[in-house]
C-alpha positions as CSV (number, residue, x, y, z in Angstrom):
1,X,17.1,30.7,-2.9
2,X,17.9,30.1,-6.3
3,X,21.2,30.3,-7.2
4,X,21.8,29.2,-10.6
5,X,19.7,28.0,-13.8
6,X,21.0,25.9,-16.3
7,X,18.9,25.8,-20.2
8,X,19.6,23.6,-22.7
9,X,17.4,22.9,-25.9
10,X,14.1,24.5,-23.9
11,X,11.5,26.3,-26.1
12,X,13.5,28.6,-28.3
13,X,16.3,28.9,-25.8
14,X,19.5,26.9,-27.0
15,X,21.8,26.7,-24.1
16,X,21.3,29.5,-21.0
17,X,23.0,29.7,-17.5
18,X,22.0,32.4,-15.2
19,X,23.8,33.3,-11.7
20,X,21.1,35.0,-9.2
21,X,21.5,37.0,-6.1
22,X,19.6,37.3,-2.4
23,X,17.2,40.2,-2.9
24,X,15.1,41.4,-6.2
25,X,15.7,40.9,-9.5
26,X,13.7,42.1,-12.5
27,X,13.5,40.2,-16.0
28,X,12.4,43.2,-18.6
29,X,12.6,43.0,-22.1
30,X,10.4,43.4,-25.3
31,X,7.1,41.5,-25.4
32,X,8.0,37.9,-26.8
33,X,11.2,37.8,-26.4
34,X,10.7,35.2,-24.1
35,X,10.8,36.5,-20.4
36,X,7.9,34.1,-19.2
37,X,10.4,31.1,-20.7
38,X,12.3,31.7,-18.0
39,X,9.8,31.0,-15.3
40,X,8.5,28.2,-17.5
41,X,11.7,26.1,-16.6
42,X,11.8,27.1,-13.0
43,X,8.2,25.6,-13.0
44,X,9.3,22.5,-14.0
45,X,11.9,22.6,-11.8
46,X,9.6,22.5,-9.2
47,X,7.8,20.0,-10.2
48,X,4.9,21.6,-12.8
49,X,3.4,19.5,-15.9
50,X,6.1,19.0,-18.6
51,X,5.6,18.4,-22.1
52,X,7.5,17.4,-25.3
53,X,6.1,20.7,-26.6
54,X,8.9,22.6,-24.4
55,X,11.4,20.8,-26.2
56,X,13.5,22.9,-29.0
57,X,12.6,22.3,-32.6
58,X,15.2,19.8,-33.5
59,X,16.6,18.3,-30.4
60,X,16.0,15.2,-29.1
61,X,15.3,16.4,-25.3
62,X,15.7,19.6,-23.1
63,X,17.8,19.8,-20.1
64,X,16.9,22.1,-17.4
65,X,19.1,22.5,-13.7
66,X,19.0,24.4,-11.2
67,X,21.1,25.4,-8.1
68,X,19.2,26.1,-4.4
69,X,20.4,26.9,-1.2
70,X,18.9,24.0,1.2
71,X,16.2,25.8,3.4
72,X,16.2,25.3,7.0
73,X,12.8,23.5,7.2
74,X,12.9,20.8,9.0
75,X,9.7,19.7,7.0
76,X,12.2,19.5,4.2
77,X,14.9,17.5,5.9
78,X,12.4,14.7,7.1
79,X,11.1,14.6,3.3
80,X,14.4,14.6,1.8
81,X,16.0,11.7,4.3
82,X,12.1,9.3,4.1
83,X,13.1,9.7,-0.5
84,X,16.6,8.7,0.4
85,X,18.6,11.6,-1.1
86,X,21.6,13.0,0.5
87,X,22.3,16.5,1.0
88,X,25.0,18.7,2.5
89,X,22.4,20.4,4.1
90,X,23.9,23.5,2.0
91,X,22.0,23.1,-1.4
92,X,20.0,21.4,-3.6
93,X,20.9,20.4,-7.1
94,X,17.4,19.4,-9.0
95,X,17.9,17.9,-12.7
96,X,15.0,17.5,-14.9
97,X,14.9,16.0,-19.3
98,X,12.1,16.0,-21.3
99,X,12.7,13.4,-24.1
100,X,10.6,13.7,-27.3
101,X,8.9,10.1,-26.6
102,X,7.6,12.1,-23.4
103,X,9.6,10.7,-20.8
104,X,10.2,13.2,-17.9
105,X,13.8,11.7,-15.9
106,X,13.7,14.5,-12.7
107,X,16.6,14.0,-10.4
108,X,17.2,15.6,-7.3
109,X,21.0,15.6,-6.2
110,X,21.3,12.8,-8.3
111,X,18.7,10.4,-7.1
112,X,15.9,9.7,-9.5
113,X,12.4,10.5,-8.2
114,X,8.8,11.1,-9.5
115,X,6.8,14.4,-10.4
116,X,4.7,14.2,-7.0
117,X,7.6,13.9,-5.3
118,X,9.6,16.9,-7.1
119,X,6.5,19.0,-6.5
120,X,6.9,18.2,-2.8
121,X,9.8,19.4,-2.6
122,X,9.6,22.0,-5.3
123,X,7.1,23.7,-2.9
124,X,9.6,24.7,0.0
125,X,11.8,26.3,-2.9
126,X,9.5,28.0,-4.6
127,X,6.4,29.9,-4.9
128,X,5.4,31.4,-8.6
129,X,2.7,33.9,-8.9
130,X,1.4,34.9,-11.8
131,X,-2.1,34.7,-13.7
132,X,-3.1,31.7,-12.6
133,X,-3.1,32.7,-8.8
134,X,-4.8,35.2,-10.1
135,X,-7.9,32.7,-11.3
136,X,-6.9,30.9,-8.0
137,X,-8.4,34.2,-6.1
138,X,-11.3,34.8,-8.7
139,X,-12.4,30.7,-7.6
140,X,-14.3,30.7,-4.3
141,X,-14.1,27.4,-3.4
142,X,-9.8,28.1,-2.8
143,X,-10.2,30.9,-0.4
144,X,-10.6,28.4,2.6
145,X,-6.9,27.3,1.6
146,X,-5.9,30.6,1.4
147,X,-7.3,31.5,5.0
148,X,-5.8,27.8,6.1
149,X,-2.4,28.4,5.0
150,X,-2.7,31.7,7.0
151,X,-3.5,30.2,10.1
152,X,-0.2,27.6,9.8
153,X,1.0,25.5,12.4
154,X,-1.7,27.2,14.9
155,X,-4.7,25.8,12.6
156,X,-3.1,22.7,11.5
157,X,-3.2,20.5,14.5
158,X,-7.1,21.5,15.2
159,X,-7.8,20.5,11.4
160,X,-5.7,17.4,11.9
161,X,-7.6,16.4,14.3
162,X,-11.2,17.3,12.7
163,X,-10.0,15.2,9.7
164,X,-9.0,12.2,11.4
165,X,-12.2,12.0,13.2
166,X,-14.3,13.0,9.8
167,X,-12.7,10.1,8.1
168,X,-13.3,7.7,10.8
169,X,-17.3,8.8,10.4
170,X,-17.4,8.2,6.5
171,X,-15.6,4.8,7.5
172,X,-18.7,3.6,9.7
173,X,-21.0,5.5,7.7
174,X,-20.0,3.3,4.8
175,X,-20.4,0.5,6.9
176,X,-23.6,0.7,8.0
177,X,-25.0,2.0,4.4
178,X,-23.6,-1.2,2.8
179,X,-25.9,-3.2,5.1
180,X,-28.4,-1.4,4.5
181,X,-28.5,-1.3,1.1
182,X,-27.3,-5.0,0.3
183,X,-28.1,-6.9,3.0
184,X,-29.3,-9.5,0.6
185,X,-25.9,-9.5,-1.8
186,X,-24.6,-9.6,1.8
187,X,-26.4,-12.9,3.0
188,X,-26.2,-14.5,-0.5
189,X,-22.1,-13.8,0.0
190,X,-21.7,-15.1,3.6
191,X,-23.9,-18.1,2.4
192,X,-21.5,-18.8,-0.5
193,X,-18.3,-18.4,2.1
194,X,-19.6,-20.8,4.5
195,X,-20.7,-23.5,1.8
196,X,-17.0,-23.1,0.4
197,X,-15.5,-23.0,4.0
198,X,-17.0,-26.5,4.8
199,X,-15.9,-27.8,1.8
200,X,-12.5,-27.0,2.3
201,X,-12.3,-27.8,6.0
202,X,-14.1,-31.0,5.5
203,X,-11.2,-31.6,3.2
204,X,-8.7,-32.1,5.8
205,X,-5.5,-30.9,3.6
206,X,-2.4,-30.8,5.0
207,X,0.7,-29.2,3.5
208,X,2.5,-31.3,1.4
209,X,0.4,-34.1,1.3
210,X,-0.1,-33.7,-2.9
211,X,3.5,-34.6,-3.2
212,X,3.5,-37.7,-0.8
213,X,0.3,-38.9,-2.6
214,X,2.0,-38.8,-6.0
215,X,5.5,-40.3,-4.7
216,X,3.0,-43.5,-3.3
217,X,1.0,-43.5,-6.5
218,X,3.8,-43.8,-8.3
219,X,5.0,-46.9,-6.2
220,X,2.1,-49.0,-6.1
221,X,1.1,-48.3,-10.0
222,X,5.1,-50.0,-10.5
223,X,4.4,-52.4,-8.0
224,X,5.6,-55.6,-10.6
225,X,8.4,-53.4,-11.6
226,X,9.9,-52.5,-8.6
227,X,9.5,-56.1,-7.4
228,X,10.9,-58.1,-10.2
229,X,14.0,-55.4,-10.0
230,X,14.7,-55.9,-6.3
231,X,14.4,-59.5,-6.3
232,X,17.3,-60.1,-9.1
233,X,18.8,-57.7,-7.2
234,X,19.1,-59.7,-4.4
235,X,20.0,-62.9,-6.8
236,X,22.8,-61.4,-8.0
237,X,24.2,-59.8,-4.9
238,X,23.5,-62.9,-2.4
239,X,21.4,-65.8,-4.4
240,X,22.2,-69.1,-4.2
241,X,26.2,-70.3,-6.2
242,X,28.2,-67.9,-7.9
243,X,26.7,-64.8,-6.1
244,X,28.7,-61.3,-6.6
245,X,28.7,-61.2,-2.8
246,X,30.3,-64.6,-2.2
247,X,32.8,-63.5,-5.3
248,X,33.9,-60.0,-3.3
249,X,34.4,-62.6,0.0
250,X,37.0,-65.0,-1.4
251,X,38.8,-61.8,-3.0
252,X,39.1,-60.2,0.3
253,X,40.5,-63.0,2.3
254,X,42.6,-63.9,-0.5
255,X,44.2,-59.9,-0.3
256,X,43.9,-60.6,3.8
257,X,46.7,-62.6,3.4
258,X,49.5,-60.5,1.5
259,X,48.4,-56.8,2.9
260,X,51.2,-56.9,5.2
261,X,53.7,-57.4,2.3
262,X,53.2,-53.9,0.3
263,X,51.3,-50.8,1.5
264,X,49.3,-50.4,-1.8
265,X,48.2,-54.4,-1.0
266,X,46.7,-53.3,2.2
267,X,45.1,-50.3,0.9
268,X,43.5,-52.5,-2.2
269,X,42.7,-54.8,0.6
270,X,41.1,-52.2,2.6
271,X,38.9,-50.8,-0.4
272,X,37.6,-54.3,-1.4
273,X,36.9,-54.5,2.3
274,X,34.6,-51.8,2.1
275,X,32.9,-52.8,-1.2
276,X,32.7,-56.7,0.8
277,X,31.0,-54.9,3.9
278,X,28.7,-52.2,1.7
279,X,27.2,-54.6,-0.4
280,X,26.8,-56.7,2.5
281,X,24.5,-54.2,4.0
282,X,22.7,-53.3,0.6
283,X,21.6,-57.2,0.9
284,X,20.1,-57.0,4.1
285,X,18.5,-53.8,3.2
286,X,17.2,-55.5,-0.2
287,X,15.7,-58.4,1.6
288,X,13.7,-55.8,3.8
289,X,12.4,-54.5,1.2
290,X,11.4,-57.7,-0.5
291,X,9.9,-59.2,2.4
292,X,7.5,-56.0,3.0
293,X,6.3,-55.4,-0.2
294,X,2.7,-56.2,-0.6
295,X,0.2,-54.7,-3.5
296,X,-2.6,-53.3,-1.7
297,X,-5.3,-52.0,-4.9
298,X,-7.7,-50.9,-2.5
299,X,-4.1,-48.0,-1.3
300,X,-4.0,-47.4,-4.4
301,X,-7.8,-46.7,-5.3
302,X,-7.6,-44.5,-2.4
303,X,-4.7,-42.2,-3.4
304,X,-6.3,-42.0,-6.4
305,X,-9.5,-40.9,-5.0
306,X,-7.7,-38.1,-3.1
307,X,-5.7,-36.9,-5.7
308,X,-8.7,-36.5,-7.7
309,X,-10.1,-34.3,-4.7
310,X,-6.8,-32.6,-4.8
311,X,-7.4,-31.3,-8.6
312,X,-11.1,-30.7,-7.8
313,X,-10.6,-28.2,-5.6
314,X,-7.5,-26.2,-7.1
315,X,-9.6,-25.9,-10.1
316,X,-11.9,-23.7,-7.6
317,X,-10.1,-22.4,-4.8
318,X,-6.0,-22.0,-6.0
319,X,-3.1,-23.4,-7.8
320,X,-1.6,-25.3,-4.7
321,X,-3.2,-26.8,-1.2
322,X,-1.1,-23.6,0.1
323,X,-3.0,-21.3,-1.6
324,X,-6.0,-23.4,-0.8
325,X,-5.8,-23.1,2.5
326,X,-4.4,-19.6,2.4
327,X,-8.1,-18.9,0.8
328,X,-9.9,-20.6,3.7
329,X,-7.9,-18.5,6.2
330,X,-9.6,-15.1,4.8
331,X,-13.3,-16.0,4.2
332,X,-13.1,-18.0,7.6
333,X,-11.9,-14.3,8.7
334,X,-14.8,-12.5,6.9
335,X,-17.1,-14.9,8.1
336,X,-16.0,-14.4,11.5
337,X,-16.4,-10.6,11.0
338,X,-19.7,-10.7,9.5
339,X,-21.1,-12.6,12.5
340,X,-19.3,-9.9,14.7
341,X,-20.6,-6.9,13.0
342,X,-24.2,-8.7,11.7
343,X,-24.7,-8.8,16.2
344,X,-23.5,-5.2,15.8
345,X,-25.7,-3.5,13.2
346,X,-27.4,-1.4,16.2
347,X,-24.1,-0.8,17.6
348,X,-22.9,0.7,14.3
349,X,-26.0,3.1,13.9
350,X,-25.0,4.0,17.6
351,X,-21.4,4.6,16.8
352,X,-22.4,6.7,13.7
353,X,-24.3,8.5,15.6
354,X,-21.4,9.2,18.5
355,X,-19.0,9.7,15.8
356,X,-20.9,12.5,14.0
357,X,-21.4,14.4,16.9
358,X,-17.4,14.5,17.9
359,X,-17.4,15.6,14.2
360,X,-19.7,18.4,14.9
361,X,-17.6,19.3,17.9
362,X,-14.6,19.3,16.4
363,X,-15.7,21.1,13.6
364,X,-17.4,23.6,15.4
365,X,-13.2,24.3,17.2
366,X,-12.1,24.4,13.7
367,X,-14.8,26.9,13.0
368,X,-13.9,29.6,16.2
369,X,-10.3,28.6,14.9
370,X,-10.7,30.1,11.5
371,X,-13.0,33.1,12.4
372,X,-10.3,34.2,15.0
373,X,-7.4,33.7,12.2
374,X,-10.1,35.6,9.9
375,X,-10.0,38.5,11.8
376,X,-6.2,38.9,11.8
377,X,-6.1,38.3,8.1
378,X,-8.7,40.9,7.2
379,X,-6.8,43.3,9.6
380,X,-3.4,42.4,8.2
381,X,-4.8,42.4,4.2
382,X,-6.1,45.9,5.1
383,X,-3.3,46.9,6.4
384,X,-1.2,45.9,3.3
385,X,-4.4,47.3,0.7
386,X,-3.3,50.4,1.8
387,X,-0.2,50.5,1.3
388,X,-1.2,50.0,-2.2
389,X,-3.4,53.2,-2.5
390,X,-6.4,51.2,-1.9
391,X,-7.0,52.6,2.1
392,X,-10.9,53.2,1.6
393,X,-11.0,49.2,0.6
394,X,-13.6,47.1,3.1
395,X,-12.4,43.5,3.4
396,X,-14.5,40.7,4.8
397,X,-14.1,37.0,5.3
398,X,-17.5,36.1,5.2
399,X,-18.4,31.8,6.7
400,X,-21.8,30.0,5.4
401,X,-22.4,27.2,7.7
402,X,-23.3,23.7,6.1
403,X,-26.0,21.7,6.6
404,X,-25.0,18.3,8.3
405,X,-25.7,16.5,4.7
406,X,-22.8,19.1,3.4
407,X,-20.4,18.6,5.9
408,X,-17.1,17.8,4.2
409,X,-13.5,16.6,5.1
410,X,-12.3,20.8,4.8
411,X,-15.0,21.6,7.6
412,X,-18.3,22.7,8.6
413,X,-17.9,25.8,6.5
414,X,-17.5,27.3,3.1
415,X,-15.5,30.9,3.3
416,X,-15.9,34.0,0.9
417,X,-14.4,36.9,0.1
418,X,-16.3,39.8,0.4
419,X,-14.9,43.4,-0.8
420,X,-15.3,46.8,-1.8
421,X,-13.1,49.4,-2.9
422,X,-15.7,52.3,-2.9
423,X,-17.4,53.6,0.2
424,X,-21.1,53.8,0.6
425,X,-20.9,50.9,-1.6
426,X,-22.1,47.2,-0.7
427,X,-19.7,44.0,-0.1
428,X,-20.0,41.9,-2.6
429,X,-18.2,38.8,-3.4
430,X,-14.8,39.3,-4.8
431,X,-14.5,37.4,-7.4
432,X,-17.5,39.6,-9.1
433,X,-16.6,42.8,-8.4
434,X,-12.6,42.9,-8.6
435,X,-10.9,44.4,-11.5
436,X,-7.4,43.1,-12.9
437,X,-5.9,46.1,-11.0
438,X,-7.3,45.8,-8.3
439,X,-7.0,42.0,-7.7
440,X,-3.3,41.8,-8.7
441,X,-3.4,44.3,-5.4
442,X,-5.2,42.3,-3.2
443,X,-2.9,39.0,-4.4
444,X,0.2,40.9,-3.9
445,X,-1.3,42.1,-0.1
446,X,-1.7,38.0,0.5
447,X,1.9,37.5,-1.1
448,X,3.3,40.0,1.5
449,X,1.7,38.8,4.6
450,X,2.6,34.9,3.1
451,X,6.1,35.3,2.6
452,X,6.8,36.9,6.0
453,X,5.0,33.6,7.7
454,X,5.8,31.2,5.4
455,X,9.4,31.3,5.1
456,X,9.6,30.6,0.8
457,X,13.0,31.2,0.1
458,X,12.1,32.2,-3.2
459,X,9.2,34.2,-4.8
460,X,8.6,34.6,-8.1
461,X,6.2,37.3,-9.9
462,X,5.3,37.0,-13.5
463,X,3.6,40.5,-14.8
464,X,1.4,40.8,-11.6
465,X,1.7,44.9,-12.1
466,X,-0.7,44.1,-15.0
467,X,-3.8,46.6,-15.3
468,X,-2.0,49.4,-13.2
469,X,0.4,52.8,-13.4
470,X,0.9,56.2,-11.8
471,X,1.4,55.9,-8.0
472,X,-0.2,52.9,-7.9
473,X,3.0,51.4,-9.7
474,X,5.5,52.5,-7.5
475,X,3.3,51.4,-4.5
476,X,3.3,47.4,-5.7
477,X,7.0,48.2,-7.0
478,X,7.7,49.1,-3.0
479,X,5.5,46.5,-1.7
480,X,7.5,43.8,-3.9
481,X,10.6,45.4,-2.6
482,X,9.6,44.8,0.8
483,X,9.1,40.8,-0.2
484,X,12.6,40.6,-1.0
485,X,13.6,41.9,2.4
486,X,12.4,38.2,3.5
487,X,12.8,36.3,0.5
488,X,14.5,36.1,-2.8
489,X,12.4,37.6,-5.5
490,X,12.2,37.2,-9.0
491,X,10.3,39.0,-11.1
492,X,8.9,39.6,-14.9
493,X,7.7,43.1,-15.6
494,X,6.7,45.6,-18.3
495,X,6.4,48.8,-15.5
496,X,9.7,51.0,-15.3
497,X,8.8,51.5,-11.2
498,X,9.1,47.7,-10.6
499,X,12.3,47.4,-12.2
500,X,14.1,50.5,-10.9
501,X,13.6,49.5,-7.7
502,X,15.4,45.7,-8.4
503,X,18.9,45.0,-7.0
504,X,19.5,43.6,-10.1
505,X,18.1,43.4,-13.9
506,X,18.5,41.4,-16.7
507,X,17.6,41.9,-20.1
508,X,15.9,38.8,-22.1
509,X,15.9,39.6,-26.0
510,X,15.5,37.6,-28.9
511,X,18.6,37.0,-31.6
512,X,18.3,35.6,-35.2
513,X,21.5,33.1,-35.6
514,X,21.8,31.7,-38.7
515,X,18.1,31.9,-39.5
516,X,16.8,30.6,-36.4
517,X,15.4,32.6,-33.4
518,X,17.0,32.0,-30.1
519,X,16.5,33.5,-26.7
520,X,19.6,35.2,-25.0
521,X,19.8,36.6,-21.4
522,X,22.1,39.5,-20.0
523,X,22.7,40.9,-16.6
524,X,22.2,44.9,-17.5
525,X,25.2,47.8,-15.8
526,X,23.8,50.6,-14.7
527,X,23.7,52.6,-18.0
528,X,23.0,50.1,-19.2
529,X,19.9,50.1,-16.8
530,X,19.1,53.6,-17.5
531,X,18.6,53.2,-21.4
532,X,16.4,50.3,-20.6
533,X,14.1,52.1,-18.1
534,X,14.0,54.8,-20.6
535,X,12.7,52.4,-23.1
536,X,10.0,50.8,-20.7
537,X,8.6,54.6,-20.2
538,X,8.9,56.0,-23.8
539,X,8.6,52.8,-26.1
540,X,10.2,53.1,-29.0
541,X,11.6,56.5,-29.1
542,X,13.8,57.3,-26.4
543,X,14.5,61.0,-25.7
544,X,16.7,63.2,-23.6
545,X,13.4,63.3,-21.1
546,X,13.0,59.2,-20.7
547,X,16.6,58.8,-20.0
548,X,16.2,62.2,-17.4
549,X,13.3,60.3,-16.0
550,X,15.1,56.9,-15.7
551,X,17.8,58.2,-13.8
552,X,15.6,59.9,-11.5
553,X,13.5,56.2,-11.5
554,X,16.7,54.6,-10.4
555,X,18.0,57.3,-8.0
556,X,14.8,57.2,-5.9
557,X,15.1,53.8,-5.5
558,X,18.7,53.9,-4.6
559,X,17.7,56.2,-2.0
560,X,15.1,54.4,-0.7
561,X,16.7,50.9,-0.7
562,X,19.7,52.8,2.1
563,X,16.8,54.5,3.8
């Protein structure tokens, strides 16, 4: 349920905040003064198409908010917690801007999500139906969602499961169609693989072998160098005379013999010890080195060699031997697969044809499925029709079985339907035959039978009494009462039946303040009520009569709402 809506800067609405109410509550008001505005912003709300066109001549963004009690939908819950946003599990606070650069921000208690995602969720809040359901209806191809969404839970698992097995035949189908169709791009590729997947195995890399290969180039290209620098090395630590080694000796034995005397003597002894002993060892381990070096050219020609290989085959095959090999890893794979499926190419044919008989099965449950849910939909749409002074109405679902090349991933069937609203009369499809009346009538039926199944919390109706009056009226005036029994409803309308009948009306006019048109909103009293009624039956003039006749409106409905 909607609880509140917050407005700022949105279409010719400056700032707006409305507190609504469990049950019905009309939205009247002259034509253009900007009823439908309202529902605008509860769209986008929900997740429908924004545009910087909604924003208010002279702002810099709109701001729209809205207040809903959390459902209990467990559908919900699970989609909330797997977008990580918290709720009290008591309502819903959903934020949405629309900058003038065209930047839609739409948070949902305060996390920041996408459009998809809002609409998600916007979907188990609301449910708007105006003119555009109406083209919905007059569109044949979207009444096998209609009869789907009927069916609910008790179709969805045998549709599931038709799907899943559908998909898995277009996924072999596509298989075997490749190979059919380029079996000679096919064999050119797997030649190319395996030419590129000896020539990479043949390689022999191993990981990190670049960088050893450079840290030994770099040794034998320096070869002189590093020699001539160890051997005076050595000379000066340990050569022949005045060495630096034999120096550091005769200092330590010299401090050897007075480190008793003063602790800072024995600790200067102890550090020129160390130095003594240190470069002792660097000696030895400068000799080793000297007595093992030996330029080989031929090493060197060889790293050289390899290296070159090295940059050869990063040039074709990656940016490191990592990625190198990471390559040969995934043609050797799709060579390996293209062995296992080119032994398999009868298999496949034999598995496509397995696979489209399970779909045939399957779709052949989904079809009984649907005819049986058919049956209870005509019977409960009738049911509703008259109710709405349309009892001699014939309503049929009508199924047209596809051809195996037609079969699609929504079944074995398309679905029609059929009507007609005089008897002796022929069925005929209904989006041909229908007027405006009569189809807001049959969309209202579907709304009615909908919301008791589908659990919306709120409903909203925007001038679906269009094309109707007299008795008709107050029959979709009742039948939209009877919607709010289950769900909050919200609705726009011109007829004085549909909003006598509301718990609760507010008035949408427009205001000129300081020369610039705004939209303001007020919840109406009950005269209040009764001069606005009078208005919506007389127009302009409002006499003694029209007000007579309003009160009577509202009475009535008083009446009936305790009855």
């Amino acid at each position: 349920m909607l609880q509140e809506l917050s407005v700022k800067n949105f279409a010719i609405i400056s700032s707006l905040q409305l507190e609504f109410q469990m049950g019905m509550t009309v939205l009247t008001g002259e034509t253009g003064a900007g009823k439908s505005i309202i529902i605008d912003a509860m769209g986008l709300l929900t997740g429908g198409r924004g545009s910087s066109d909604y924003i208010r001549q002279g702002a810099s963004k709109c701001t729209l908010e809205g207040l809903f009690t959390m459902p209990k939908n467990q559908e919900l819950v699970n989609l909330l917690e797997e977008l990580g946003i918290e709720t009290d599990e008591e309502s819903i606070v959903i934020q949405r801007d629309i900058s003038t650069s065209g930047k839609n921000v739409c948070r949902v208690n305060g996390r920041i999500i996408n459009i998809a995602n809002l609409r998600k969720i916007g979907e188990f809040l609301v449910d708007i139906h105006g003119q555009n359901e109406h083209q919905e209806l007059m569109q044949s191809e979207k009444h096998l969602g209609m009869l789907d969404d009927f069916g609910g839970k008790e179709l969805f698992k045998i549709k599931e499961q038709y799907e899943r097995i559908y998909s898995e035949y277009r996924m072999i189908e596509k298989k075997v169609r490749n190979r059919q169709k380029n079996e000679k791009e096919f064999a050119q590729r797997m030649d190319m693989l395996q030419f590129q997947s000896d020539e990479i195995a043949a390689a022999e890399f191993v990981l990190g072998e670049e960088e050893q290969l450079i840290e030994e180039r770099n040794k034998l290209g320096n070869f002189q160098k590093i020699a001539d620098a160890l051997a005076a090395s050595y000379e000066a630590v340990n050569g022949d005379g005045d060495s630096s080694l034999d120096k550091i000796g005769y200092a330590m034995n010299e401090l050897l013999s007075i480190e008793m005397l003063d602790p800072e003597y024995k600790a200067i002894s102890e550090a020129v010890q160390n130095s003594y002993y240190l470069l002792q060892e660097a000696s030895g381990d400068l000799s080793r080195h000297i007595d093992s070096l030996e330029l080989d050219e031929n090493r060197l020609n060889e790293v050289e060699t390899r290296l070159e290989l090295i940059r050869q085959m990063k040039r074709k095959y990656g940016e490191s031997i990592e990625s190198i090999l990471a390559y040969y890893q995934e043609i050797t794979q799709e060579l390996a697969d293209a062995d296992f499926l080119e032994g398999r190419t009868g298999e496949l044919e034999t598995l496509l044809v397995e696979k489209k008989n399970q779909v045939i099965e399957n779709g052949l449950k989904l079809r009984d499925s649907r005819k049986k849910i058919a049956k209870k939909l005509e019977k409960n749409i009738l049911r509703e029709l008259k109710e709405l002074y349309m009892e001699r109405t014939v309503f049929d679902i009508r199924f047209t079985e596809l051809s195996e090349e037609q079969f699609t991933e929504e079944g074995l069937d398309q679905v029609e339907f059929y009507i007609t609203t005089n008897p002796g009369e022929p069925l005929k499809p209904l989006v041909r035959v229908a007027s405006g009346g009569e189809l807001s009538r049959v969309m209202l039926a579907l709304k009615t039978i909908f919301s008791k199944s589908q659990g919306i919390t709120s409903i909203v109706f925007d001038e679906v009494d269009t094309g109707v009056s007299g008795r008709v009226a107050q029959a979709i005036a009742d039948k939209i009462y009877q919607i709010s029994e289950n769900s909050q409803v919200l609705c726009i309308t011109h007829l004085p039946q549909v909003a006598a009948v509301a718990d609760y009306q507010y008035f949408i006019e427009k205001e000129i303040i300081g020369e610039r048109t705004e939209t303001k909103v007020r919840r109406l009293k009950q005269d209040e009520r009764v001069a606005e009624i009078a208005r919506m039956l007389s127009g302009s003039e409002i006499t003694k009569l029209t007000i007579e006749h309003a009160k009577e409106l509202l009475n009535m409905a008083g009446k009936e709402r305790k009855s």
